[in-house]
Every structure is written in structure tokens, then in C-alpha cells.
N, C-alpha and C positions, 0 to 999 in steps of 0.2 A: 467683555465677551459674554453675552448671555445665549443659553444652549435651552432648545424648548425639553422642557421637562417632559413630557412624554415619553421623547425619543428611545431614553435609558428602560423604561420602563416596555416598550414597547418590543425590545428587544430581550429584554428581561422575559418575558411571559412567554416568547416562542423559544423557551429554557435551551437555546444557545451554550455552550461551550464556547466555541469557535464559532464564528459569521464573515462570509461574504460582504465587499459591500453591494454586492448583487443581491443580498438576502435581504440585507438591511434596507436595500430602497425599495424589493419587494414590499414593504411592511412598511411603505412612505420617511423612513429614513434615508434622507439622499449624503451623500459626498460630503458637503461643507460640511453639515451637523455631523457628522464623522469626525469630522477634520477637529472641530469645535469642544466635541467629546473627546477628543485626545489631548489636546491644548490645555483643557480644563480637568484633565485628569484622572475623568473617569470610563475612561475605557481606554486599551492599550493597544496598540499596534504592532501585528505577530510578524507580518510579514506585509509585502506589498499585496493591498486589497483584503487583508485577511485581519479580523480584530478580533480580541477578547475581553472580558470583564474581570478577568483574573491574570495578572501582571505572573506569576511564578509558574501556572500548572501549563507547560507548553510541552504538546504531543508533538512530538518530530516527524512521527511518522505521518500523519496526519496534515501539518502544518506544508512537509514535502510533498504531497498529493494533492495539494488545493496550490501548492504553487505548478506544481508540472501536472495538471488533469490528464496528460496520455498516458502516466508511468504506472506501472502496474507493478505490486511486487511480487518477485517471486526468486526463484534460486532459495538458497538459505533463507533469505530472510522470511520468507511465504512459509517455509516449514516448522521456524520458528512462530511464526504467529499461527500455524493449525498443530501447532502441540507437540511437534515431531521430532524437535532439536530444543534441548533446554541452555544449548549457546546461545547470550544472547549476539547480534550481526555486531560487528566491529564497525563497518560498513552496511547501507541499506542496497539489499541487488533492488533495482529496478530496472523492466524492462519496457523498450520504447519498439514503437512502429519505424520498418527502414527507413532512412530518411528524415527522420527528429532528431534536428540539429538544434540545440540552444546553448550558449556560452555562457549562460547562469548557472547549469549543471555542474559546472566543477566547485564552484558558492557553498554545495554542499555534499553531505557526508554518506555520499553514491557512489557503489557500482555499477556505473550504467551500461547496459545489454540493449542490443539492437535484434527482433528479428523481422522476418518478411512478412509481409502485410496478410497473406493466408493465414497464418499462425499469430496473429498478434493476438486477436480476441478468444484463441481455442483457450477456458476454461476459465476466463473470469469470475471471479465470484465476489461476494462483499463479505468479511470478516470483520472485528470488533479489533480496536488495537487495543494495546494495555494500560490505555489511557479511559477506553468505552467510548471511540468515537469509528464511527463506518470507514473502511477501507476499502481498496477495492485491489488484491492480489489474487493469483491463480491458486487453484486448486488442487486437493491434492496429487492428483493423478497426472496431471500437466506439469506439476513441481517436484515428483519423484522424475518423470520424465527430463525436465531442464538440467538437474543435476546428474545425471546418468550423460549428458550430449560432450562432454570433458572442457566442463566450463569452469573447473578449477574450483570444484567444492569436494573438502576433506572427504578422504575413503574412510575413516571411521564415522563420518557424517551418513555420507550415503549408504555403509550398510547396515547402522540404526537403522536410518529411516525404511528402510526396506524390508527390515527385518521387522521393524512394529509393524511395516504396512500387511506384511503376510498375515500376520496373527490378530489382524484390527477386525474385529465383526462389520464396521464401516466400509471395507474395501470392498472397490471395485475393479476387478476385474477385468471385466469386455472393455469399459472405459478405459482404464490403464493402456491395455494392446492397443484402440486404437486411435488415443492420441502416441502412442510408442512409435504406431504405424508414419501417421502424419511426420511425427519429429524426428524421424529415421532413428528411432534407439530401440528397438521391437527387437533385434538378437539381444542385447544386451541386458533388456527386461526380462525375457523368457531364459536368460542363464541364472538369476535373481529367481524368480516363482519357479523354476526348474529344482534349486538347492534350495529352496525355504519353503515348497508346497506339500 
């Protein structure tokens, strides 16, 4: 089985972590030489469609977002990745648009959250996970928000988080009220900034 030598290489220099094989044929690596680089050993297969060069260093979080591209994280785990909870998740919350149904979901190590399609995109943002690869979970003001809606995130969680959030020179505010507003938890914020402002 000979593998064109390039391919490794070519992939190599767009300094890759994790890759696509969407990425890799961008960069005229198709399918088979994938296939062929696996075969022959030098390169690993992290998941379906998803390779690396490195057999051991596998981001989960990461790994779970390139297999489910609509999941967003957020609840605990969003809070955990912007600093806010030094638990790490036992479980990853991720949340889906109404209606995203897949029977691979339970495969892995999710909480998965549904909500309505007006609110899926309010507060996306991309974060670094503790791997150093891009994610893409809500932000903070959307994710004090989600845990305050009694989605079964610890009361000594939420009122750290609320309590760092009052005293954070980074907070916001207006944003906070009005995604609060949006996600019907706007009494429940202003008894929070009411007793910690």
C-alpha cells in the first residue's frame, strides 16, 4: 500500500491538531489517502471523519463538537470553560436547536438540552478548551442565564457564579437583563444583582 508522501506533510504544515476530512481534501488530501494513512499508521482516527497525528492527546470536548456541529456548550459546562466553576463537568451540557434528534447522542458523555429556535443562537461565542482548540459555547451572560431557568445546576454553583459575576470588572449588565428578558429568568436575575449590587 503506498501513501503519496506529501499528503502527511501537507497536512503537517496547516499545524492541524484535529482535521476534517473536509479539511484535508481542502488541501487535496481526499478519502482514500486518509484511509491509506491510517492503514499504514500514520495518522489516527478520532472519530467518524475526524483525524489526528497524535494517537493519545484527544480533546473531548472538542472531538464532541466536530461530531455534533449544532451543540453548543453551555449550562455548567460553558461556565467551567469561562472560568466561573473550578468543577470540572462529570457530564458535557450541550445544547441543541428544537427539534435535533440524533441516536448517536446517547454514544456520548452529554447532557443534552433542547431549546427554541429564537434562543438557540442568543450568545454564541468561540472559547479555547483546555486542550487550545476553538469551541463554540455560550457566553457568559446567556450561561448565568441558563442556569438560573432550573435546569438542575448546583445552588452552591450558581451562586459562585453570580456572586464572581457581580464583582467581575468584565460584567455585563444591560446584556445580562436582556438575554434574562428573552429567557424569562429577569425576576430571578434582579433578586441576584438586587443582594450582590
Amino acid at each position: 500500500m503506498t501513501v503519496k508522501k506529501n499528503s502527511a506533510s501537507v497536512l503537517r504544515e496547516a499545524s492541524f491538531e484535529y482535521f476534517s476530512a473536509a479539511q484535508a481534501k481542502e488541501r487535496g488530501v481526499h478519502g482514500q489517502t486518509l484511509r491509506n494513512m491510517v492503514d499504514a499508521g500514520q495518522l489516527y482516527k478520532i472519530d467518524r471523519g475526524l483525524y489526528s497525528f497524535d494517537e493519545y492527546w484527544e480533546d473531548d470536548l472538542y472531538v464532541i463538537q466536530q461530531r455534533f456541529s449544532r451543540g453548543i456548550y453551555s449550562h455548567d459546562t460553558a461556565l467551567y470553560l469561562l472560568g466561573y466553576s473550578d468543577r470540572t463537568p462529570s457530564k458535557y451540557d450541550m445544547t441543541f436547536p428544537q427539534g435535533y434528534n440524533s441516536r448517536k447522542l446517547s454514544e456520548y458523555n452529554l447532557k443534552v438540552r433542547h431549546v427554541k429556535a429564537a434562543n438557540y443562537e442568543l450568545g454564541i461565542t468561540t472559547l479555547v478548551s483546555p486542550m487550545g482548540n476553538e469551541i463554540k459555547a455560550y457566553n457568559l451572560e446567556r450561561s448565568l442565564c441558563d442556569i438560573l431557568r432550573g435546569s438542575g445546576s448546583n445552588i452552591e454553583l450558581i451562586n459562585s457564579a453570580m456572586k464572581q459575576y457581580a464583582y467581575s470588572k468584565e460584567r455585563n449588565i444591560p446584556l445580562l437583563l436582556e438575554y434574562a428578558q428573552q429567557l424569562r429568568v429577569k425576576p430571578k436575575v434582579m433578586r441576584y444583582m438586587e443582594v450582590l449590587l
